[in-house]
N, CA, C and O atoms as a Tinker XYZ file with bonds, in Angstrom:
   452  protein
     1  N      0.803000   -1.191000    0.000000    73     2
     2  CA     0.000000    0.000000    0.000000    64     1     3
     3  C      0.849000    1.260000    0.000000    63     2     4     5
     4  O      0.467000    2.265000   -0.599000    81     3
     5  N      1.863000    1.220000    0.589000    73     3     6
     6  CA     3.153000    2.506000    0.690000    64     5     7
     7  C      3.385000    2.791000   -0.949000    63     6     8     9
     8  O      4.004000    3.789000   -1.319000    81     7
     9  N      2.882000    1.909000   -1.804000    73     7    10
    10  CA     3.250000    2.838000   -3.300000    64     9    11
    11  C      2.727000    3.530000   -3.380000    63    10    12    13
    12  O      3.395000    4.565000   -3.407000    81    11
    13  N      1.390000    3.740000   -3.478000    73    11    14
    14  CA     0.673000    4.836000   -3.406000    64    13    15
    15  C      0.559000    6.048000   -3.100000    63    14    16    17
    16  O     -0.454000    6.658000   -3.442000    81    15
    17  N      1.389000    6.558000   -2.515000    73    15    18
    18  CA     1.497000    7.461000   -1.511000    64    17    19
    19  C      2.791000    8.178000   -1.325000    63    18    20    21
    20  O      3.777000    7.612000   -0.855000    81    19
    21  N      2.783000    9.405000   -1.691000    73    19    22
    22  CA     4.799000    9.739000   -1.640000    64    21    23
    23  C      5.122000    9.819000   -0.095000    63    22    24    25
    24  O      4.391000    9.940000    0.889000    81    23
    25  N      6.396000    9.712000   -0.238000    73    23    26
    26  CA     6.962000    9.603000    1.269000    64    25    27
    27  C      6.449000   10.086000    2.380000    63    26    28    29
    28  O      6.030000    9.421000    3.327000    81    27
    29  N      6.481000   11.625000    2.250000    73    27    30
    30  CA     6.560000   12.496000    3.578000    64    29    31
    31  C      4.943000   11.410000    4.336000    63    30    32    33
    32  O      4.824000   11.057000    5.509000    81    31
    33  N      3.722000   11.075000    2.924000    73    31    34
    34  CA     2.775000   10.661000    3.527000    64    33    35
    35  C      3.116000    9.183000    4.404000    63    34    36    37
    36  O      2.709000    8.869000    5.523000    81    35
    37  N      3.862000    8.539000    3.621000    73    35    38
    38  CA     4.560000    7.140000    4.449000    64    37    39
    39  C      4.838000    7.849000    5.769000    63    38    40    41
    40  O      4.065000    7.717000    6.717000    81    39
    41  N      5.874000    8.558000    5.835000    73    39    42
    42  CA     6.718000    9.208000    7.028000    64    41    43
    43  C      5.232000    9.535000    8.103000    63    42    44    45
    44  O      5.026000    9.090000    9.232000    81    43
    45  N      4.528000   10.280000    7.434000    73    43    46
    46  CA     3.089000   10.888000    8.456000    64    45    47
    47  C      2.403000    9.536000    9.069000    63    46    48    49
    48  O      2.138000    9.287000   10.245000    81    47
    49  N      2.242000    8.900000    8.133000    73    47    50
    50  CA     1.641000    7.736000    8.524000    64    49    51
    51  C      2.096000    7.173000    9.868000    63    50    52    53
    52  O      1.429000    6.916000   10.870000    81    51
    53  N      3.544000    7.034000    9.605000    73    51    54
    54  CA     4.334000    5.968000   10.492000    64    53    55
    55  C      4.177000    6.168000   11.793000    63    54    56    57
    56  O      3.880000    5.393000   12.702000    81    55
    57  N      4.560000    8.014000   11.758000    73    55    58
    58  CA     4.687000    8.882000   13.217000    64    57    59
    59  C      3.608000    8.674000   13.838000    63    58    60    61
    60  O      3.732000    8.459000   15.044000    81    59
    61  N      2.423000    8.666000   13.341000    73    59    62
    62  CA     1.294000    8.390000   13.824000    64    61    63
    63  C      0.861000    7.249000   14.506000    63    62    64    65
    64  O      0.059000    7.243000   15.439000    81    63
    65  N      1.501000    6.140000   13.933000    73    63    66
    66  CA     1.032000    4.600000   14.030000    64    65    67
    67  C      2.326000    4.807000   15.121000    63    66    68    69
    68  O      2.159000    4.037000   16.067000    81    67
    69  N      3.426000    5.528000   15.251000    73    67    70
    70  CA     4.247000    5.424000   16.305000    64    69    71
    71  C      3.762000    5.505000   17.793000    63    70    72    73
    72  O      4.319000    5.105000   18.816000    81    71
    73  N      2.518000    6.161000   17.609000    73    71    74
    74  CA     1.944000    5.990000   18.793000    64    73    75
    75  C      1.333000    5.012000   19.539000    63    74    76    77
    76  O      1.027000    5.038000   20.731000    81    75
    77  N      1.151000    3.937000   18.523000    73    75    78
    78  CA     0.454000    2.459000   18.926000    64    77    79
    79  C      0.849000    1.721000   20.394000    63    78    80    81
    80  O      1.924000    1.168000   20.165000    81    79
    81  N      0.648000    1.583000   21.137000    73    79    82
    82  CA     0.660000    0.845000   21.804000    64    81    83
    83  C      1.956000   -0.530000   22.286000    63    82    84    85
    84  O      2.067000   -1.480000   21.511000    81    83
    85  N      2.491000   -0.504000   23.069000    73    83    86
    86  CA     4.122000   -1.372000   22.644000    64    85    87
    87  C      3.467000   -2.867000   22.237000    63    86    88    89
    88  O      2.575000   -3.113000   23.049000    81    87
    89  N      3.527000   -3.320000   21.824000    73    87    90
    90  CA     3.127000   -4.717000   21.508000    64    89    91
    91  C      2.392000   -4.796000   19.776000    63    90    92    93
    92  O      2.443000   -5.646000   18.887000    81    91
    93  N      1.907000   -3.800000   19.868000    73    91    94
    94  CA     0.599000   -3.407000   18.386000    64    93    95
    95  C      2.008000   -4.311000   17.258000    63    94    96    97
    96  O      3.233000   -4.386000   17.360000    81    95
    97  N      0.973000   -4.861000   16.239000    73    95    98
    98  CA     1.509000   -5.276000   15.511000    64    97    99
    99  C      0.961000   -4.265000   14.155000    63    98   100   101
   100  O      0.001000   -3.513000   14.323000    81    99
   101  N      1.728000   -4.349000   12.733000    73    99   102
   102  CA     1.559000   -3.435000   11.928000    64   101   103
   103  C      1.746000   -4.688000   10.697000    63   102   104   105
   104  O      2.343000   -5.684000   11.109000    81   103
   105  N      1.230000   -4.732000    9.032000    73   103   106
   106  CA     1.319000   -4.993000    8.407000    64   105   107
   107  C      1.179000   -4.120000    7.190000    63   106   108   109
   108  O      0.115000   -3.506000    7.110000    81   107
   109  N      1.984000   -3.968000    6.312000    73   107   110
   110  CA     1.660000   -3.391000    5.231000    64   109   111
   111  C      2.550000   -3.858000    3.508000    63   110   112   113
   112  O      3.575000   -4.477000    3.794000    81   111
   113  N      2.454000   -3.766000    2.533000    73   111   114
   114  CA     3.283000   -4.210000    1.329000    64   113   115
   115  C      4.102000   -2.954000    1.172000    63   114   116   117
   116  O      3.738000   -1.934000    1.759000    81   115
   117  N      5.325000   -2.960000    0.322000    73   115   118
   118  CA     5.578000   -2.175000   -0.314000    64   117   119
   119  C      6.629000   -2.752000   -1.624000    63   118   120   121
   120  O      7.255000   -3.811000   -1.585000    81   119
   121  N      6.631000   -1.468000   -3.100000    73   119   122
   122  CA     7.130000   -2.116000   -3.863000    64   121   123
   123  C      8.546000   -1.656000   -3.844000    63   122   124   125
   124  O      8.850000   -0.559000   -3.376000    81   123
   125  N      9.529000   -2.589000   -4.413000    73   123   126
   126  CA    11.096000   -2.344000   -4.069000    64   125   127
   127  C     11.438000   -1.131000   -5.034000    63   126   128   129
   128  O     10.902000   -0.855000   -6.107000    81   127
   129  N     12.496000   -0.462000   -4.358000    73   127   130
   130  CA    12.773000    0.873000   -4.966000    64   129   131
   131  C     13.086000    0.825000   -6.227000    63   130   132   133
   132  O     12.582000    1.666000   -6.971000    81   131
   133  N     14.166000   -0.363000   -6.866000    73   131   134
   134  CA    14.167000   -0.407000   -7.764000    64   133   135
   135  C     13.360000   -0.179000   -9.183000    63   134   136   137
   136  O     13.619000    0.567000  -10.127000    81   135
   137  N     12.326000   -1.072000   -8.978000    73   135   138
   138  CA    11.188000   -0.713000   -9.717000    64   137   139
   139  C     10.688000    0.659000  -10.110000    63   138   140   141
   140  O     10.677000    1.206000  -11.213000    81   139
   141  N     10.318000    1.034000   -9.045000    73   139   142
   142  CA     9.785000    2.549000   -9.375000    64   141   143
   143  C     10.595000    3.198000  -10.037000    63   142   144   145
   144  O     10.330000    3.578000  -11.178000    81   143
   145  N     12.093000    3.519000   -9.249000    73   143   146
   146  CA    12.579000    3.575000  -10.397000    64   145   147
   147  C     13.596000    3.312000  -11.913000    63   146   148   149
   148  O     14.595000    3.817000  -12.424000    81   147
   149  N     12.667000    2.256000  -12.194000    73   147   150
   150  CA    12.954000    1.901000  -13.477000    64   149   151
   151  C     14.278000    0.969000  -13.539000    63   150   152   153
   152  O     14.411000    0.421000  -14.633000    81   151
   153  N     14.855000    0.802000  -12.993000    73   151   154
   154  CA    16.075000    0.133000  -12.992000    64   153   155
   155  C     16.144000   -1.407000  -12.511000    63   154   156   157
   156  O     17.243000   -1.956000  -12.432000    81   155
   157  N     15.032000   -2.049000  -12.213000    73   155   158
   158  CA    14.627000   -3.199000  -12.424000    64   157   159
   159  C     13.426000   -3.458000  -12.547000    63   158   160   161
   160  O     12.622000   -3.329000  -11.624000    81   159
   161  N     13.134000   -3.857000  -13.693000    73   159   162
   162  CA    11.386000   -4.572000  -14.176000    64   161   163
   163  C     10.676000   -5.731000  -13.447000    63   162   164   165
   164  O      9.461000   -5.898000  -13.338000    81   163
   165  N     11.640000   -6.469000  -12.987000    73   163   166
   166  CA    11.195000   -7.850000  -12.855000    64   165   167
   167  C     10.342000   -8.650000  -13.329000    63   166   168   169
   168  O      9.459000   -9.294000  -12.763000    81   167
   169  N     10.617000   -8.590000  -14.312000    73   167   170
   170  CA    10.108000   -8.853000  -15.877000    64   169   171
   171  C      8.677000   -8.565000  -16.307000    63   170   172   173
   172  O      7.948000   -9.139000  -17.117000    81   171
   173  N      8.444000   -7.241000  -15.327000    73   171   174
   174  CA     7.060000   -6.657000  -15.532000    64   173   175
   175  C      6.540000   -5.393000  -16.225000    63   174   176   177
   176  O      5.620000   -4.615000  -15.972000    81   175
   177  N      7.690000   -5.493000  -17.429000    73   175   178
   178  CA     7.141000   -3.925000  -18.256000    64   177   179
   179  C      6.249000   -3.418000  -18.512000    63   178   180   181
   180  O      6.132000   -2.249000  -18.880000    81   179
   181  N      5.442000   -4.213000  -18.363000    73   179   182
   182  CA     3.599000   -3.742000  -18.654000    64   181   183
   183  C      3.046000   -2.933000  -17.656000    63   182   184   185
   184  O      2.273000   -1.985000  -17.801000    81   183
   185  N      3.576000   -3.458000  -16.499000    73   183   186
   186  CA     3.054000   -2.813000  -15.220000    64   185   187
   187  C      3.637000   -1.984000  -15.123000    63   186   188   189
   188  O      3.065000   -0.924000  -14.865000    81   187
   189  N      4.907000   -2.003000  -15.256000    73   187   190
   190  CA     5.993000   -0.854000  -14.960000    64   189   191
   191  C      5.368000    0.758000  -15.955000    63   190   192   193
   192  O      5.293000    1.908000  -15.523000    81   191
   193  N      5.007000    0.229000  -17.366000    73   191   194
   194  CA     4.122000    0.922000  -17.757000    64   193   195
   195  C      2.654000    1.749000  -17.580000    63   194   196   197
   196  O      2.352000    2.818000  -18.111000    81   195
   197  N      1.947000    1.029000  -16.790000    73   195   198
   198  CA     0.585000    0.830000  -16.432000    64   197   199
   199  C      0.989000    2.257000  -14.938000    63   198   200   201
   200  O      0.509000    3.358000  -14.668000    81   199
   201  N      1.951000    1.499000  -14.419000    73   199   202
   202  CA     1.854000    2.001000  -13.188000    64   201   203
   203  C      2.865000    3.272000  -12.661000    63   202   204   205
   204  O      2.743000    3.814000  -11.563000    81   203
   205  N      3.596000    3.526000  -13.393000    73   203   206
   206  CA     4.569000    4.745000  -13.385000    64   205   207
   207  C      5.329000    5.309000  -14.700000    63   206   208   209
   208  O      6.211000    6.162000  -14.608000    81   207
   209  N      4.852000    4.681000  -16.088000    73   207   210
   210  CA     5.031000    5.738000  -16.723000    64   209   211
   211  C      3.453000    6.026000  -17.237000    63   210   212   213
   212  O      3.443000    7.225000  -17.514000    81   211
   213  N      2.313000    5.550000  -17.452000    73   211   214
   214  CA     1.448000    6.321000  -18.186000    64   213   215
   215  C      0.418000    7.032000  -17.009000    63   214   216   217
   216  O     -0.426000    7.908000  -17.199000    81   215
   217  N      0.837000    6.250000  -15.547000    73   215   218
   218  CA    -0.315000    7.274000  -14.823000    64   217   219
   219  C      0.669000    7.747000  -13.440000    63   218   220   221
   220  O      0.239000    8.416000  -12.500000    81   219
   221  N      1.600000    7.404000  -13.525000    73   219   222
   222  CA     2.369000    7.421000  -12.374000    64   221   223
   223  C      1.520000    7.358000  -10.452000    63   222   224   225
   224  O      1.690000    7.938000   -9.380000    81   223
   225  N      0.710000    6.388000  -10.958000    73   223   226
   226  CA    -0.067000    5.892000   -9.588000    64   225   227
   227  C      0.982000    5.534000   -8.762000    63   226   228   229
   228  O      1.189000    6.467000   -7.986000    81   227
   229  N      1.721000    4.632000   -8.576000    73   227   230
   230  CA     2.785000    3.953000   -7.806000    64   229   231
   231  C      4.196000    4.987000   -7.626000    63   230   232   233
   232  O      5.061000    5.138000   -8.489000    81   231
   233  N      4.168000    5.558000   -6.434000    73   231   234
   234  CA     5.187000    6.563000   -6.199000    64   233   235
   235  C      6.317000    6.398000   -5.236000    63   234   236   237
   236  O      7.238000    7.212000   -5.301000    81   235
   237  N      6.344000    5.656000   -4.548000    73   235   238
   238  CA     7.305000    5.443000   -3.401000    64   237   239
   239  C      7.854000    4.076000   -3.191000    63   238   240   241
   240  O      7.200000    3.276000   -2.523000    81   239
   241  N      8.764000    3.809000   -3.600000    73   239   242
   242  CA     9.223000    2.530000   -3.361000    64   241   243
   243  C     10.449000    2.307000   -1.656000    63   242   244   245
   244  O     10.705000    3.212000   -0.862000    81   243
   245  N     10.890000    1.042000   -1.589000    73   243   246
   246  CA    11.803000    1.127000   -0.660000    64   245   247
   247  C     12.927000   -0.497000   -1.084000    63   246   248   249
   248  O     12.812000   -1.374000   -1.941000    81   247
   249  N     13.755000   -0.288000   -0.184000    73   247   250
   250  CA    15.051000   -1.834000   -0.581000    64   249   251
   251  C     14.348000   -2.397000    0.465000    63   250   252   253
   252  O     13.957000   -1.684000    1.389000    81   251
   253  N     14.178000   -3.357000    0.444000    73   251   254
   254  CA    14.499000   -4.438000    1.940000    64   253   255
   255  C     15.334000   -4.047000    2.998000    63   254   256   257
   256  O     15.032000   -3.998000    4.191000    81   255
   257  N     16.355000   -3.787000    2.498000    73   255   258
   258  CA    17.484000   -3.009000    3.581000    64   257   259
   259  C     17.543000   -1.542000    4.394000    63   258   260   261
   260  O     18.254000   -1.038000    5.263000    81   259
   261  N     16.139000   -1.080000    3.439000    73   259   262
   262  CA    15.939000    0.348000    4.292000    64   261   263
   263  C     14.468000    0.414000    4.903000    63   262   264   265
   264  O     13.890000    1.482000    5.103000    81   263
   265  N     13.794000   -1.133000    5.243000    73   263   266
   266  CA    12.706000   -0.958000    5.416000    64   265   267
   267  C     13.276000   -1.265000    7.048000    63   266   268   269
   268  O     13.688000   -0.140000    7.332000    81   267
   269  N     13.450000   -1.841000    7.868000    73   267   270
   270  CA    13.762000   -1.852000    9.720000    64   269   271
   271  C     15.008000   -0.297000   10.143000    63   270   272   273
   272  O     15.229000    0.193000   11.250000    81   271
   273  N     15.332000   -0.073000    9.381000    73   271   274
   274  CA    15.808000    1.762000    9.802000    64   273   275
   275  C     14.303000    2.606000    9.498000    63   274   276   277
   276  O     14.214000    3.793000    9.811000    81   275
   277  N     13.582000    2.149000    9.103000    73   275   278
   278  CA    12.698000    3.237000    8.392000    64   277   279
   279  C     11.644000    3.264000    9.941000    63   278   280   281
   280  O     11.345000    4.261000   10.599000    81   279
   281  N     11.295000    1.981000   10.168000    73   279   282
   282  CA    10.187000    1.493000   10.688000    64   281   283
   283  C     10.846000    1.781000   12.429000    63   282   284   285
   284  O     10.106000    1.931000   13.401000    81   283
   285  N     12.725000    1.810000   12.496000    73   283   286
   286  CA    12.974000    1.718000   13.498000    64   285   287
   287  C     12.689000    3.473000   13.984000    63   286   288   289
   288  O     12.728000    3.901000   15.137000    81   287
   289  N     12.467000    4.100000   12.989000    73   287   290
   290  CA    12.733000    5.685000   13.760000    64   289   291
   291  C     11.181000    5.877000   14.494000    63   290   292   293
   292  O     10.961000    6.856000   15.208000    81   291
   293  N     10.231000    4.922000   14.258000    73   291   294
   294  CA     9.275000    5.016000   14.617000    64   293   295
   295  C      8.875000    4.521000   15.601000    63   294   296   297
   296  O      7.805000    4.758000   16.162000    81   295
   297  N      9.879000    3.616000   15.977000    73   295   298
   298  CA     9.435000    2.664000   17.032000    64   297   299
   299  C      8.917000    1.112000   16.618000    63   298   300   301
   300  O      8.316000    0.438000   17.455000    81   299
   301  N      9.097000    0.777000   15.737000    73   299   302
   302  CA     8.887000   -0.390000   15.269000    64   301   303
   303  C      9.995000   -1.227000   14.695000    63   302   304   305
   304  O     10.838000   -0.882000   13.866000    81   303
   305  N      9.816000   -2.563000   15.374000    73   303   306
   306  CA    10.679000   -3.229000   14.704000    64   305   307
   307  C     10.258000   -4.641000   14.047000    63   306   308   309
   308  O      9.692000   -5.407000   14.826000    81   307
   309  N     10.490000   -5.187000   12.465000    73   307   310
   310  CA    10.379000   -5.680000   11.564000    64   309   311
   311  C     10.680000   -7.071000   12.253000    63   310   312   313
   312  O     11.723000   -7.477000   12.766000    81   311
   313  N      9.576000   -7.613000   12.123000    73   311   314
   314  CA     9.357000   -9.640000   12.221000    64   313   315
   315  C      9.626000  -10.227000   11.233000    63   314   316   317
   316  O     10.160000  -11.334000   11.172000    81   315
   317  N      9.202000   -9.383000   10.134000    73   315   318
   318  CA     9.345000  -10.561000    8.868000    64   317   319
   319  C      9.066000   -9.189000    7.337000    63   318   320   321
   320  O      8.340000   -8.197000    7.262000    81   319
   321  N      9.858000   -9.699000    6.554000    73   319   322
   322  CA     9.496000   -8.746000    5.519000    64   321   323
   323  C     10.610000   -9.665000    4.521000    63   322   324   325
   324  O     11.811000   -9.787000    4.281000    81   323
   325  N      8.853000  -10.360000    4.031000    73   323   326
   326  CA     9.056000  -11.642000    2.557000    64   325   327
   327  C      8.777000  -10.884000    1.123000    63   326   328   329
   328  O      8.108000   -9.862000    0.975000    81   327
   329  N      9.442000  -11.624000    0.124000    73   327   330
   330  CA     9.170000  -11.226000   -1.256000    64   329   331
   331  C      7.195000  -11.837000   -1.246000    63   330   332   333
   332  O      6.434000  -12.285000   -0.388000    81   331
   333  N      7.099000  -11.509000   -2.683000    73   331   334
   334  CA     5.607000  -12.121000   -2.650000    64   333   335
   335  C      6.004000  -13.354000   -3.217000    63   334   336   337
   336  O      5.019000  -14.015000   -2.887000    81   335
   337  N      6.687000  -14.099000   -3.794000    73   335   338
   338  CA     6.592000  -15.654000   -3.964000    64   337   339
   339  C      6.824000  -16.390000   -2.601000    63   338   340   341
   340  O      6.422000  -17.550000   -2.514000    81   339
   341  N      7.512000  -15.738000   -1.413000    73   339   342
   342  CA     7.698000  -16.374000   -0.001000    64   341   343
   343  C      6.281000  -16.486000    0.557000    63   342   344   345
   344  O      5.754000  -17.483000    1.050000    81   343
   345  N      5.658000  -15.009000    0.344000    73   343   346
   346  CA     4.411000  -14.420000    1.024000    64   345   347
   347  C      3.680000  -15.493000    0.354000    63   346   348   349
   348  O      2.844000  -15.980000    1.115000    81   347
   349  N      3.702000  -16.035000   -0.811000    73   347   350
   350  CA     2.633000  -17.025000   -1.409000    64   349   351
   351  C      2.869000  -18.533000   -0.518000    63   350   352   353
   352  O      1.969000  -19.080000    0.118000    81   351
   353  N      4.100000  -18.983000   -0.620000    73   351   354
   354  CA     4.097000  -20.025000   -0.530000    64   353   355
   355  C      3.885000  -20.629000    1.111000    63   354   356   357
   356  O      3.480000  -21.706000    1.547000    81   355
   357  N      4.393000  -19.314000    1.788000    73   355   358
   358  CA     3.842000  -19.338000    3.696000    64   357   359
   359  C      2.940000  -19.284000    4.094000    63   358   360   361
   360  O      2.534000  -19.710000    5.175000    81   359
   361  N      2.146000  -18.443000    2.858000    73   359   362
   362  CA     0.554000  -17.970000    3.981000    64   361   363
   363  C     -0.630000  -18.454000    2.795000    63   362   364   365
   364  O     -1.660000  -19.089000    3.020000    81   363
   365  N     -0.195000  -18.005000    1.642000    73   363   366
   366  CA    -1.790000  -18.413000    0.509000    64   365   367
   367  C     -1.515000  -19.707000    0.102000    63   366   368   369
   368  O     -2.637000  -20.150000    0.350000    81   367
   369  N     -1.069000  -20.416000   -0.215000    73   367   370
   370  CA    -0.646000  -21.769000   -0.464000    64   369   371
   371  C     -1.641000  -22.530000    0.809000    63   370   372   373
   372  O     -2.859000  -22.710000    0.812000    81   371
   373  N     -0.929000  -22.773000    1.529000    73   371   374
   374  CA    -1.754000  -23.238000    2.972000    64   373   375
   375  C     -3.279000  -22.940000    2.872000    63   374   376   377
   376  O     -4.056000  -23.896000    2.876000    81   375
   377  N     -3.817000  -21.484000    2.769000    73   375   378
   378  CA    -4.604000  -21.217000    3.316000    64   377   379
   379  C     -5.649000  -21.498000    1.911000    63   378   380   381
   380  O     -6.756000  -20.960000    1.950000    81   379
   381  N     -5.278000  -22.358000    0.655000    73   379   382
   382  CA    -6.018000  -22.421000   -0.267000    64   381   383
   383  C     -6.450000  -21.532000   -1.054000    63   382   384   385
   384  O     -7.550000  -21.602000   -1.602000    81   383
   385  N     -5.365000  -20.291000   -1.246000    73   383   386
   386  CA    -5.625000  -18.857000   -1.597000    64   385   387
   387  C     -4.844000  -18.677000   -3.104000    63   386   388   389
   388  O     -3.659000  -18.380000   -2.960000    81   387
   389  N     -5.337000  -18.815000   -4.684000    73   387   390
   390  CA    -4.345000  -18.794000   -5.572000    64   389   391
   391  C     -3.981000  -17.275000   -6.015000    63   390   392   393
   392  O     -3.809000  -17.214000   -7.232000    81   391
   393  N     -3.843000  -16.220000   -5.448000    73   391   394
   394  CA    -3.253000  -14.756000   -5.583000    64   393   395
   395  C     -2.462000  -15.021000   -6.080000    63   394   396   397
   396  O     -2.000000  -16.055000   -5.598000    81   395
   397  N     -1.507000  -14.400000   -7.508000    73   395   398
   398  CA    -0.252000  -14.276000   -8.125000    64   397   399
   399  C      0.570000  -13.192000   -7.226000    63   398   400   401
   400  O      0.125000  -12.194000   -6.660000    81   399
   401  N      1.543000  -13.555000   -7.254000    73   399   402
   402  CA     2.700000  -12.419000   -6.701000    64   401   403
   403  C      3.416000  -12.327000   -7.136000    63   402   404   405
   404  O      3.421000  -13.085000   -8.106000    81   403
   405  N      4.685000  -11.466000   -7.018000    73   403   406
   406  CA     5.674000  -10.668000   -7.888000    64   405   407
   407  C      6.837000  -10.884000   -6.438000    63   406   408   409
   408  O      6.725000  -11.193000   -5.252000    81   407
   409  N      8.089000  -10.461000   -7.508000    73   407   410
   410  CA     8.893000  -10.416000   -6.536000    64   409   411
   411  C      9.706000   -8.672000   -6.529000    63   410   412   413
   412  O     10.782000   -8.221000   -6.137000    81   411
   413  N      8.137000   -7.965000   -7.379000    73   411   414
   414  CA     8.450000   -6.763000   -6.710000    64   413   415
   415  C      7.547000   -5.766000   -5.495000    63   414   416   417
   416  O      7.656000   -4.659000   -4.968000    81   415
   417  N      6.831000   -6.682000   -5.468000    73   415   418
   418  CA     6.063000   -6.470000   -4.127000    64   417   419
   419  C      6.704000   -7.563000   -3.023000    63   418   420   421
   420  O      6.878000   -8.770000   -3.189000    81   419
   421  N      7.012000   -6.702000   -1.780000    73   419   422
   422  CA     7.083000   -7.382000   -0.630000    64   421   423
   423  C      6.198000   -6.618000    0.604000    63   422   424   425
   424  O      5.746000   -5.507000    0.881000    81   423
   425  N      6.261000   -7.828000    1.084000    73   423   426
   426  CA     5.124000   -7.655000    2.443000    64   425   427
   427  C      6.005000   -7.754000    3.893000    63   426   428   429
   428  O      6.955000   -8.518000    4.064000    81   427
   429  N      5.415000   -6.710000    4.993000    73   427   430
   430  CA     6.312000   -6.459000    6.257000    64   429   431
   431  C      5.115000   -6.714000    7.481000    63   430   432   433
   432  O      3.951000   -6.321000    7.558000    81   431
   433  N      5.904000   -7.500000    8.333000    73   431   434
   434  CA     4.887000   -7.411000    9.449000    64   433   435
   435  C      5.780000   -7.093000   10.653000    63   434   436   437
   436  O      6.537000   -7.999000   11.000000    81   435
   437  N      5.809000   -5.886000   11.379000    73   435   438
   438  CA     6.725000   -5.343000   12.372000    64   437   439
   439  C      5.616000   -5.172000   13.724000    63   438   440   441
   440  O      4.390000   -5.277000   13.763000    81   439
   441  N      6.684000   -4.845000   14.845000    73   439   442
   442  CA     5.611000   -5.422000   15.783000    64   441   443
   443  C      6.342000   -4.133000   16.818000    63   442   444   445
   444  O      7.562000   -4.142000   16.984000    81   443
   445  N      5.426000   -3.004000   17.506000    73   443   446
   446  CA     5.378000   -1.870000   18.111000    64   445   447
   447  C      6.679000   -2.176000   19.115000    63   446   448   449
   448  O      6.566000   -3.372000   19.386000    81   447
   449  N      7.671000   -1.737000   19.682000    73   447   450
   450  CA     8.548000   -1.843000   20.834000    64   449   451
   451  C      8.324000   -0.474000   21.636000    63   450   452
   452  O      8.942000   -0.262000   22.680000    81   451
């Protein structure tokens, strides 16, 4: 859901949800920076098309590596943050769920400290 949305609104978001409660757990997707911009497809030019060059809906990306500094200034720290073929095969697989995923969407589940 963080594509959607340019940073400072991620950042607003976070500060906010920083207030949660110590224990609160948080889930949300986001797509890898790369993508957005442009410097890896993952073999999804269509979308890459669809979604940031003809309407530029999808605005904010992040690495894996800058998502537990991001989440830590907030007070949160990161449990798990899978690609979507992991996210498929841990949780929709099992649960009888056939959703396609990408491995430029990943999913984070961090938990309030």
């Amino acid at each position: 859901m963080t594509q959607y949305i340019p940073e400072t609104a991620v950042r607003a978001t976070l500060a906010y949800l920083g207030t949660a409660a110590t224990g609160s757990r948080l889930a949300f997707t986001y797509v890898q920076r790369d993508f957005i911009d442009g410097s890896n497809l993952y073999g999804n030019s269509m979308l890459y098309k669809r979604f940031r060059v003809r309407s530029q809906v999808w605005m904010f990306g992040l690495t894996p590596g800058a998502v537990a500094p991001l989440l830590a200034e907030y007070g949160w720290q990161v449990l798990e943050d899978v690609s979507g073929p992991e996210y498929q095969r841990r949780y929709l697989i099992p649960a009888g769920r056939t959703l396609s995923t990408t491995e430029l969407e990943r999913t984070v589940l961090a938990e309030k400290i």
